[in-house]
C-alpha positions in Angstrom: 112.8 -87.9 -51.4 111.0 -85.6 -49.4 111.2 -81.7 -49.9 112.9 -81.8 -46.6 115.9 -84.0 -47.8 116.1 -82.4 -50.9 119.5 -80.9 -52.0 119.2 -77.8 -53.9 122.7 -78.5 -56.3 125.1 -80.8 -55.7 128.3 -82.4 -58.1 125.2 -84.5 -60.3 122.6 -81.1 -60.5 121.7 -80.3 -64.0 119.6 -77.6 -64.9 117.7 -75.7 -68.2 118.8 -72.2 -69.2 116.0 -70.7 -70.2 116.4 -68.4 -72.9 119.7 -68.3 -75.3 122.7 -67.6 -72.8 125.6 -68.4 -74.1 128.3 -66.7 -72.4 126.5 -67.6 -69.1 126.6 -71.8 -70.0 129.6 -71.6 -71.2 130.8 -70.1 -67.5 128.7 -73.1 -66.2 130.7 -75.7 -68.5 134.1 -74.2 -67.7 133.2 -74.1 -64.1 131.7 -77.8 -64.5 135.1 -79.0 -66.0 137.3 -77.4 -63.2 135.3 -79.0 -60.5 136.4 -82.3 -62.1 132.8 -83.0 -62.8 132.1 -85.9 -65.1 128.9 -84.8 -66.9 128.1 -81.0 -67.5 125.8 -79.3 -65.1 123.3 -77.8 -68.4 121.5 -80.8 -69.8 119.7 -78.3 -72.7 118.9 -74.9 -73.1 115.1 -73.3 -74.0 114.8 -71.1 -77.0 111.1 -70.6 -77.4 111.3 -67.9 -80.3 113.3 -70.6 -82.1 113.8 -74.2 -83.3 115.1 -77.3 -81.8 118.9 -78.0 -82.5 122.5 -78.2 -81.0 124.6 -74.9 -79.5 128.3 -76.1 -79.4 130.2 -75.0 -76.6 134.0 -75.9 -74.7 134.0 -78.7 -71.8 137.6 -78.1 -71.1 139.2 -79.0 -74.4 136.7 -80.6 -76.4 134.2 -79.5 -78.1 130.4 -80.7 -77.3 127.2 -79.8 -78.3 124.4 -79.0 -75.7 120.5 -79.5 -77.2 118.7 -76.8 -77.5 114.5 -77.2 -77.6 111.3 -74.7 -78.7 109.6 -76.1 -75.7 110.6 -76.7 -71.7 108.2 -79.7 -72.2 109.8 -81.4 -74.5 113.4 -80.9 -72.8 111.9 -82.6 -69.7 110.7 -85.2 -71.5 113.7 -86.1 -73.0 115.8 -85.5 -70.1 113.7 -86.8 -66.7 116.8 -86.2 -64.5 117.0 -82.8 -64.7 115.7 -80.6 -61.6 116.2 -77.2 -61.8 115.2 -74.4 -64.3 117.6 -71.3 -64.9 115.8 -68.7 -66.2 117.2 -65.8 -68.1 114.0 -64.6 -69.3 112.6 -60.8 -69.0 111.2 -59.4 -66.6 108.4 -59.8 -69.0 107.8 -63.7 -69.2 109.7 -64.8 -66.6 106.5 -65.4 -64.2 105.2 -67.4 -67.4 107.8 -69.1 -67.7 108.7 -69.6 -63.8 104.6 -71.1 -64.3 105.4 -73.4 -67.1 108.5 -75.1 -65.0 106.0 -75.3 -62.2 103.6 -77.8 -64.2 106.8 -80.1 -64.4 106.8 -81.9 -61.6 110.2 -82.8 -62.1 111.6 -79.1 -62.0 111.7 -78.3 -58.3 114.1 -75.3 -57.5 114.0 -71.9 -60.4 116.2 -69.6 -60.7 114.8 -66.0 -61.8 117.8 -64.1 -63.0 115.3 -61.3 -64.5 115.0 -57.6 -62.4 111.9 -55.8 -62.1 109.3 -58.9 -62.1 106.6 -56.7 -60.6 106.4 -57.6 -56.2 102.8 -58.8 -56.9 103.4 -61.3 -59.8 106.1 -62.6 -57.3 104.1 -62.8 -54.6 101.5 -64.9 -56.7 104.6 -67.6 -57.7 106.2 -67.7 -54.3 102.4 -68.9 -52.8 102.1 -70.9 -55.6 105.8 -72.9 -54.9 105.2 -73.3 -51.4 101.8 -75.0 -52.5 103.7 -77.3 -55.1 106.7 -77.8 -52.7 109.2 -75.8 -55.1 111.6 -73.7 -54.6 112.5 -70.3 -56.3 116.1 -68.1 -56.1 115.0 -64.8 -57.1 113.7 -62.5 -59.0 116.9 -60.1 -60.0 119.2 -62.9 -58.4 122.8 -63.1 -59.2 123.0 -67.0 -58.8 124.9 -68.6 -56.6 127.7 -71.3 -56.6 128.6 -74.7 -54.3 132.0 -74.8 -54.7 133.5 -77.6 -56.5 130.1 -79.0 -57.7 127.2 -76.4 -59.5 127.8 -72.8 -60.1 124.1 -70.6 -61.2 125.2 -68.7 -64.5 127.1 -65.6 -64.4 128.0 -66.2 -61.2 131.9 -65.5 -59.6 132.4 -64.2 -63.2 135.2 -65.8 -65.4 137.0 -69.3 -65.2 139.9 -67.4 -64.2 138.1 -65.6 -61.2 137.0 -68.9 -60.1 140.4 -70.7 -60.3 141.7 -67.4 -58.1 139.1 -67.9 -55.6 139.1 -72.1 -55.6 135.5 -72.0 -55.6 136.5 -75.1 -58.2 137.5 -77.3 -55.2 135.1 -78.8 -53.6 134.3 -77.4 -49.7 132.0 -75.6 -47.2 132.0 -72.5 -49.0 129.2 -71.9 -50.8 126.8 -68.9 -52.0 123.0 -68.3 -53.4 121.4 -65.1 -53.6 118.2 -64.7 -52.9 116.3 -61.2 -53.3 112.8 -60.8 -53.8 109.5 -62.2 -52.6 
């Protein structure tokens, strides 16, 4: 696949959240199980203050447990069909993190959630994707959504926001937010 045919998210897209977001995957999973979609759109979170376990979380009615891993090297490695990074980290690591996912070359799109990454840090990571052929949404983005098959985080707020809107149904109607470098 060339960077040309690449989809950024589509109803298979599964991503990394970067740092411990809870109430944002657990928008993702609700969103994921209103779409109709068979397999949740967060294959494993990053926590790299802590240790490698399980968060549970709600895929409609059930319960499941999503992997959480210390290292973004060791969640790519266990899970090689995973493409996109979500990253909730500060303004403070998230160009070292954003640089980490960019020496997986599995990761191509990032999402920087953070505000206040400073211009010339961004600068630097935006030369350095269109070298790599990766893509970045952000910094101080607030996500975006394809309606009916990936939503970015916080994104169109609660389940019941999203149910209002239909943005669960799949259709032409789509946003991503991109600010920034």
């Amino acid at each position: 696949m060339t960077k040309n045919d690449y989809i950024l998210f589509d109803k298979n897209t599964q991503a990394f959240i970067y740092n411990m977001q809870t109430n944002a995957v657990q928008r993702m999973l609700d969103f994921d199980y209103a779409s109709g979609r068979k397999t949740p759109s967060v294959a494993a979170m990053i926590n790299p203050t802590g240790n490698d376990g399980f968060q549970k979380f709600f895929y409609g009615p059930k319960e499941i447990l999503v992997p959480v891993y210390k290292s973004l090297k060791i969640a790519a490695a266990k899970h090689p069909n995973v493409d996109v990074m979500i990253n909730f980290a500060s303004f403070r690591s998230a160009a070292s993190s954003t640089e980490e996912a960019f020496a997986l070359p599995q990761i191509r799109t990032v999402v920087i959630i953070a505000e206040g990454v400073p211009e010339r840090r961004m600068r630097e990571l935006t030369a350095k994707s269109k070298k790599l052929g990766k893509i970045i949404i952000g910094p101080a983005t607030v996500g975006g959504i394809v309606a009916g098959q990936f939503k970015i985080g916080n994104t169109g707020g609660t389940i019941e926001n999203i149910m209002d809107s239909k943005l669960h149904r799949p259709g032409s109607v789509g946003f991503v937010s991109k600010s920034g470098g």
